[in-house]
N, C-alpha and C positions, 0 to 999 in steps of 0.2 A: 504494500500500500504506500501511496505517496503524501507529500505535505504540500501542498503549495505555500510558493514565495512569489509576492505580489505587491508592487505601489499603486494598485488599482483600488481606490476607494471607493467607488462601483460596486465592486466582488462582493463587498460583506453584507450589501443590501441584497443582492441576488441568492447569495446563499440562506440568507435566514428568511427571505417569500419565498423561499423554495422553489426556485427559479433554476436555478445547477445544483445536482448534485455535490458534493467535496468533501474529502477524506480527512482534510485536515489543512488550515490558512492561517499564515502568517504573513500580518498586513504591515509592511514599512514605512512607520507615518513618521519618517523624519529625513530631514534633508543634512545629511552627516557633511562635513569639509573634507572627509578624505572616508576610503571605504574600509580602512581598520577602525574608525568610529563603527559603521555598520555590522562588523567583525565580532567589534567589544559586545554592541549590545545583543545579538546572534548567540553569544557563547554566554553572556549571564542568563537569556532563557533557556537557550540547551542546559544552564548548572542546576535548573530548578524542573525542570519538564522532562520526562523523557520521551524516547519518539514514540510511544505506543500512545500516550497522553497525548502526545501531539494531532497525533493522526483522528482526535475526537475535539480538537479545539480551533476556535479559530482566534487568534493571537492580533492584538494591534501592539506593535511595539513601538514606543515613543522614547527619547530620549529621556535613559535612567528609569521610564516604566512601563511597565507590559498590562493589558487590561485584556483578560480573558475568558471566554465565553464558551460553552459548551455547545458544539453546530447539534440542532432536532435532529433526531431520528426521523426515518423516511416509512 
């Protein structure tokens, strides 16, 4: 199973009207100065999530916080 990685803030309206299908999103709501900013915050949710968790959540990571929401069952 996969995760999606996306800066489309679109997706997360589409997945929760149940509009697409998805296994599992995390949404990029920050615009980093360099992409080891993007890195940093990538590896502080991978310390707290694992990928099985992942694959049932859909993640908005922001700078320093993650706000995460469990995608409906189908």
């Amino acid at each position: 199973m996969a995760v999606y990685l996306t800066r489309d803030k679109d997706y997360g309206s589409l997945v929760f009207l149940g509009k697409i299908a998805c296994p599992g999103a995390i949404l990029l709501r920050i615009t980093p100065e360099t992409i080891d900013e993007v890195h940093a915050e990538l590896a502080r949710l991978f310390q707290h999530r694992t990928e099985e968790e992942l694959q049932k959540l859909f993640c908005a990571v922001e700078p320093k916080r993650h706000r995460i929401r469990h995608i409906p069952l189908e």
